[in-house]
C-alpha positions as a Markdown table, in Angstrom:
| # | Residue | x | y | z |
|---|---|---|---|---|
| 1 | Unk | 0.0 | 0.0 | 0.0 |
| 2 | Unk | 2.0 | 3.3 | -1.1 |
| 3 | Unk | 1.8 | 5.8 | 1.2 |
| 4 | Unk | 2.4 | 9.6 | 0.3 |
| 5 | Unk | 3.0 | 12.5 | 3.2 |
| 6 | Unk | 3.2 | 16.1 | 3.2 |
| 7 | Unk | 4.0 | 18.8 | 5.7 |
| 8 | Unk | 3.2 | 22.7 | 5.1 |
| 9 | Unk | 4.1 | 25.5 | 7.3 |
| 10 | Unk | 1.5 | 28.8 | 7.2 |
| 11 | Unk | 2.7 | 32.2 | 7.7 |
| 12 | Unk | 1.7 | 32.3 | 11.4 |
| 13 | Unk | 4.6 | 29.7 | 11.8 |
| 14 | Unk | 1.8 | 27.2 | 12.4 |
| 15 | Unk | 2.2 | 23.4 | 10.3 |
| 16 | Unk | 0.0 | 21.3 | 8.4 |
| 17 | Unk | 0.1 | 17.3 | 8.2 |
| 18 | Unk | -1.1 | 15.0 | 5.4 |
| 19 | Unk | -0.8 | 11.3 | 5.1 |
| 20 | Unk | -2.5 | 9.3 | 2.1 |
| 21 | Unk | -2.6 | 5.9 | 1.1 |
| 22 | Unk | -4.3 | 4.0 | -1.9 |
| 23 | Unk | -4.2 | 0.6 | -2.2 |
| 24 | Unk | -5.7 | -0.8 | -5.8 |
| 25 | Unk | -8.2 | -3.9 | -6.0 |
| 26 | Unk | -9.5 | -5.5 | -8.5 |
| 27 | Unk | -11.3 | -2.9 | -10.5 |
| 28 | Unk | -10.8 | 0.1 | -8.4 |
| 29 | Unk | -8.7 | 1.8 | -5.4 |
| 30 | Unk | -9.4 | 1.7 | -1.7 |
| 31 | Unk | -8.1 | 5.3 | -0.3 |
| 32 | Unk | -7.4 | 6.6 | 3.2 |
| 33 | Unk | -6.4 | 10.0 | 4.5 |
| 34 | Unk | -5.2 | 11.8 | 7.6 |
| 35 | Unk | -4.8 | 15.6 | 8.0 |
| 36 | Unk | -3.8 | 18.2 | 11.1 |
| 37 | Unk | -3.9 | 21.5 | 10.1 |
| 38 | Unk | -2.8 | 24.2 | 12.3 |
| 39 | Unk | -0.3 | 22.4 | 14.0 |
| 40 | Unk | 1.2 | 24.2 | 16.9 |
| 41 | Unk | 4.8 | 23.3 | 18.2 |
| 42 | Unk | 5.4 | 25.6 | 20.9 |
| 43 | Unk | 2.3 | 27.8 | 22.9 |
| 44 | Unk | 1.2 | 31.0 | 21.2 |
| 45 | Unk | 1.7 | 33.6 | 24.1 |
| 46 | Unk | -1.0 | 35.5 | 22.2 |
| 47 | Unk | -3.4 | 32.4 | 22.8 |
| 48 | Unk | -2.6 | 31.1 | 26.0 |
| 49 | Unk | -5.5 | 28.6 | 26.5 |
| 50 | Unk | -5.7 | 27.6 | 22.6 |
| 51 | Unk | -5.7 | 24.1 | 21.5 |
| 52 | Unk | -2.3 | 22.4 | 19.8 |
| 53 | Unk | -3.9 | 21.9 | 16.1 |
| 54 | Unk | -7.1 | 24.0 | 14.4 |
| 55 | Unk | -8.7 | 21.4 | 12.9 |
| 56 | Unk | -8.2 | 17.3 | 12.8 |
| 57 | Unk | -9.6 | 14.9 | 9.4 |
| 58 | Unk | -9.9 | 11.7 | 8.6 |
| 59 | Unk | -11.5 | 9.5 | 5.4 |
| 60 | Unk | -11.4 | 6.8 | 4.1 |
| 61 | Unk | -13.3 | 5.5 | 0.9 |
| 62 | Unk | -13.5 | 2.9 | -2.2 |
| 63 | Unk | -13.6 | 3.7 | -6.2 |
| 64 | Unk | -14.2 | 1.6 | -9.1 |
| 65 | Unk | -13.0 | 2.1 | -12.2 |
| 66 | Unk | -16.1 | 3.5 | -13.7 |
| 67 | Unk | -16.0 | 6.4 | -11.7 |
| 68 | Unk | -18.6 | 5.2 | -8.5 |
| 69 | Unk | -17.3 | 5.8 | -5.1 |
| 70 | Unk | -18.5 | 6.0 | -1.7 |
| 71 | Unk | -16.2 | 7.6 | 0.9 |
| 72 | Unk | -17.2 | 8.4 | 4.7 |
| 73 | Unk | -14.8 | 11.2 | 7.0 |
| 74 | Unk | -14.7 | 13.0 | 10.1 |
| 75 | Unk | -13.4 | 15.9 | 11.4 |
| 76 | Unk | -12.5 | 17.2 | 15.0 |
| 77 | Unk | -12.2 | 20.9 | 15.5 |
| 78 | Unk | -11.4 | 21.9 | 18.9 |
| 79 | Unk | -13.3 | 24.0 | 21.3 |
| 80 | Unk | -16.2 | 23.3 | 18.4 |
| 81 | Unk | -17.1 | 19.8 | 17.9 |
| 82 | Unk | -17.0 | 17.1 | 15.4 |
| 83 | Unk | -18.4 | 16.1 | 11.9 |
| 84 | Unk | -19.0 | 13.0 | 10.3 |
| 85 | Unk | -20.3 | 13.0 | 6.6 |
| 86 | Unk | -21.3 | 9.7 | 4.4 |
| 87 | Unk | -20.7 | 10.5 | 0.8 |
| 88 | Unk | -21.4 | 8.5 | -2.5 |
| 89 | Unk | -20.7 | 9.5 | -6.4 |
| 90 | Unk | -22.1 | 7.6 | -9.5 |
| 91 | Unk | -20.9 | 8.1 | -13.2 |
| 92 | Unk | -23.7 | 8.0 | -15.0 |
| 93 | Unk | -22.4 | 8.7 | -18.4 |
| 94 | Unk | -18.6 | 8.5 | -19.8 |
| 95 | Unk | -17.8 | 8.9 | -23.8 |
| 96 | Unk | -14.7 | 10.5 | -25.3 |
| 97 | Unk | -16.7 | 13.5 | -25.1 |
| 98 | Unk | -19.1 | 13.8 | -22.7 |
| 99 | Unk | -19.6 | 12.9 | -18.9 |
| 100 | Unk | -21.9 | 13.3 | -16.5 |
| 101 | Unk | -21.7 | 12.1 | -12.4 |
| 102 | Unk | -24.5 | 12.1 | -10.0 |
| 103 | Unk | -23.4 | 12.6 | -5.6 |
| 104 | Unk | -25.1 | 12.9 | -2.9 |
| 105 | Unk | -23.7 | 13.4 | 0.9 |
| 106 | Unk | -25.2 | 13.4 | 4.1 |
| 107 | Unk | -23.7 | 14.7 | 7.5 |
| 108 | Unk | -24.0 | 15.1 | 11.1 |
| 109 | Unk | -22.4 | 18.3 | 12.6 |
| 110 | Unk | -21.9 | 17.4 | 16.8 |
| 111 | Unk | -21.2 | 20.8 | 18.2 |
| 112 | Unk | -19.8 | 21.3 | 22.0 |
| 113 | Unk | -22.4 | 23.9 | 22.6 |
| 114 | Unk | -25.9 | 23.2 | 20.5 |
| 115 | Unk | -27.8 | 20.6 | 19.5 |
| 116 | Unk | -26.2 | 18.0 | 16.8 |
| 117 | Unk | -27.8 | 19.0 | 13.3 |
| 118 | Unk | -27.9 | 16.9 | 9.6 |
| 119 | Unk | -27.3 | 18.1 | 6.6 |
| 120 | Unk | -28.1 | 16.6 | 3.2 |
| 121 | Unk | -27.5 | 17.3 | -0.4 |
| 122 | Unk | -27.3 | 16.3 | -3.5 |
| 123 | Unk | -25.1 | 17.6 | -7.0 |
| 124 | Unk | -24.4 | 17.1 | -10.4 |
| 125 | Unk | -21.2 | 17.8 | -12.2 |
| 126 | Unk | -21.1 | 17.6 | -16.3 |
| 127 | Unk | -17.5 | 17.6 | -18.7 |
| 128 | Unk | -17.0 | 18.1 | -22.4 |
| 129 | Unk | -13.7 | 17.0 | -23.6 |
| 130 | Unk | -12.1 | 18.6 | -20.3 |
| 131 | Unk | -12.4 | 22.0 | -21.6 |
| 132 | Unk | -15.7 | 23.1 | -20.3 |
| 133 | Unk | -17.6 | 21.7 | -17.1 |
| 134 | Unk | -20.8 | 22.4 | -15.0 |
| 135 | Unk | -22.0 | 22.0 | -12.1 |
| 136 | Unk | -25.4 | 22.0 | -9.5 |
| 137 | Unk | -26.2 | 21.6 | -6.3 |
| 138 | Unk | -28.4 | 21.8 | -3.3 |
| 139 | Unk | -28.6 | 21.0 | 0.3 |
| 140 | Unk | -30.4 | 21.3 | 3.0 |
| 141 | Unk | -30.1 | 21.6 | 7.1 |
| 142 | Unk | -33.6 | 20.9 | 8.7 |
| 143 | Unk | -32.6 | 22.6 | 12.3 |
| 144 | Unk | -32.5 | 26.0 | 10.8 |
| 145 | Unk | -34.5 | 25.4 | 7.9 |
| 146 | Unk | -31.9 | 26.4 | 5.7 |
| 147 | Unk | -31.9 | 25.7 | 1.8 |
| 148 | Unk | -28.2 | 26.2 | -0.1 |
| 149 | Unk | -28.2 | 26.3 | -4.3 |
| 150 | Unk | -24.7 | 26.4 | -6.1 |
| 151 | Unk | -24.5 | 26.6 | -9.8 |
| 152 | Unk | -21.3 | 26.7 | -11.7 |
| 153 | Unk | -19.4 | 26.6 | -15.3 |
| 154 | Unk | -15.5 | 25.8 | -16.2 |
| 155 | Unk | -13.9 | 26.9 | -19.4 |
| 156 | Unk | -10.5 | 25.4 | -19.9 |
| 157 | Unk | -8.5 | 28.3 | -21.7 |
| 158 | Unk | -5.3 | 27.4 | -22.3 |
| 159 | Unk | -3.7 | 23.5 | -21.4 |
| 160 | Unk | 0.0 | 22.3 | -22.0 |
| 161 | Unk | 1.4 | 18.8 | -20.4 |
| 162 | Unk | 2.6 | 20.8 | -17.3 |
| 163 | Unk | 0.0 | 23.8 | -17.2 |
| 164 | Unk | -3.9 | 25.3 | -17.2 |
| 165 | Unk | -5.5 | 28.1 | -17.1 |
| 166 | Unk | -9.1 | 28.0 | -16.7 |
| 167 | Unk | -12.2 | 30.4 | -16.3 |
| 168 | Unk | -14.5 | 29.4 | -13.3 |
| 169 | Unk | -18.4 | 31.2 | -13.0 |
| 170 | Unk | -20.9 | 30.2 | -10.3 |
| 171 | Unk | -23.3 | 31.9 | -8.2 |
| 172 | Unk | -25.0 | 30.7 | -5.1 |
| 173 | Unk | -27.7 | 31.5 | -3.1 |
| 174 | Unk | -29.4 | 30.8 | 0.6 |
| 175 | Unk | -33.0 | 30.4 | 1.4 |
| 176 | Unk | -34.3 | 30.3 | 5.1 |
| 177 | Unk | -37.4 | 30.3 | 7.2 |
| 178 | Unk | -36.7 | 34.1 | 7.2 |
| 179 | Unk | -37.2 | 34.6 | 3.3 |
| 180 | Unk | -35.3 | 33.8 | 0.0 |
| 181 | Unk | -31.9 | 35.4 | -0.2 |
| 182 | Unk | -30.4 | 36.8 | -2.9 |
| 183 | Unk | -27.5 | 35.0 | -5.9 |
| 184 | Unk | -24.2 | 36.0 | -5.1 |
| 185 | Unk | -22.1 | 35.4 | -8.6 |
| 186 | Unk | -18.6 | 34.9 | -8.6 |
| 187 | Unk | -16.1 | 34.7 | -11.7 |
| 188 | Unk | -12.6 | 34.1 | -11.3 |
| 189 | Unk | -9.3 | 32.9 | -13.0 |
| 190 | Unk | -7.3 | 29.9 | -12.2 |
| 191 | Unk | -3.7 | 29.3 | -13.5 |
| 192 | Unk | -1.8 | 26.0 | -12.0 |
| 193 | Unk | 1.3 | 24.8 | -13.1 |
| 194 | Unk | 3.0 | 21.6 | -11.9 |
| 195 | Unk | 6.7 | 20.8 | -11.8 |
């Protein structure tokens, strides 16, 4: 079972921790993660009382080949609480051209100082000829009767073996008990480059 690792340090001298593994089976990959961010090595005399790492994760999940997986994680944040979320994709259409994948997740939120809450959703994500992509979604949290929409478009502007730069749109919107809110769009520019 390979097993990768990765450690980053932010500019407020705290580090971050990754450790993956993948281990391939017939037809399709079993993978597991660990991650610390926030990782403190010495006390902050600016926060005396704060915890040693900002936020703990774990996951672990299974893919086939054809592009179905299901994946469950959990995350620790300290002086919050915990999450656990059950996740689950399905391809439901792959040509040279075109393809289309179905997801939906489901999640329990465990907070120190309120009740637990669930959240549930469900998305879409569409690809022609990795050069232009969209997207859909929506969930919902019962407890506060909240109702989230995400829409979203990629166009792949330039690509070389080692490069991309793309063009991402979306806009999203919140609707509550209180009334329906309002889209907020977004466009922005994306250049990665790997060496």
């Amino acid at each position: 079972m390979p097993l990768s690792g990765n450690m980053t340090v932010n500019d407020d001298k705290t580090k971050n921790y990754s450790i993956n593994a993948v281990k391939e089976i017939n037809g399709g990959k079993v993978l597991g993660s660990l991650h610390v961010q926030g990782y403190r090595d010495s006390v902050d005399p600016t926060r005396i009382n704060a915890p040693p790492y900002n936020v703990a994760n774990a996951s672990l999940g299974i893919a086939n080949n054809d592009g179905h997986s299901v994946n469950i994680s959990g995350q620790h944040i300290p002086n919050f609480g915990n999450r656990v979320m059950t996740s689950a994709n399905a391809n439901i259409l792959k040509t040279d051209n075109h393809q289309l994948d179905v997801n939906a997740f489901s999640a329990t939120t465990i907070p120190k100082s309120i009740p637990n809450f669930q959240t549930h959703g469900v998305g879409m994500d569409y690809a022609f000829k990795d050069k232009f992509g969209a997207n859909a979604s929506v969930s919902h949290t019962p407890a506060f009767q909240a109702t989230d929409y995400s829409i979203g478009g990629k166009m792949n502007l330039h690509q070389t073996p080692n490069s991309s730069l793309n063009l991402n749109v979306g806009a999203n919107r919140q609707d509550t008990a209180f009334g329906r809110g309002d889209w907020n769009k977004n466009a922005f520019i994306e250049f990665k480059k790997s060496f």
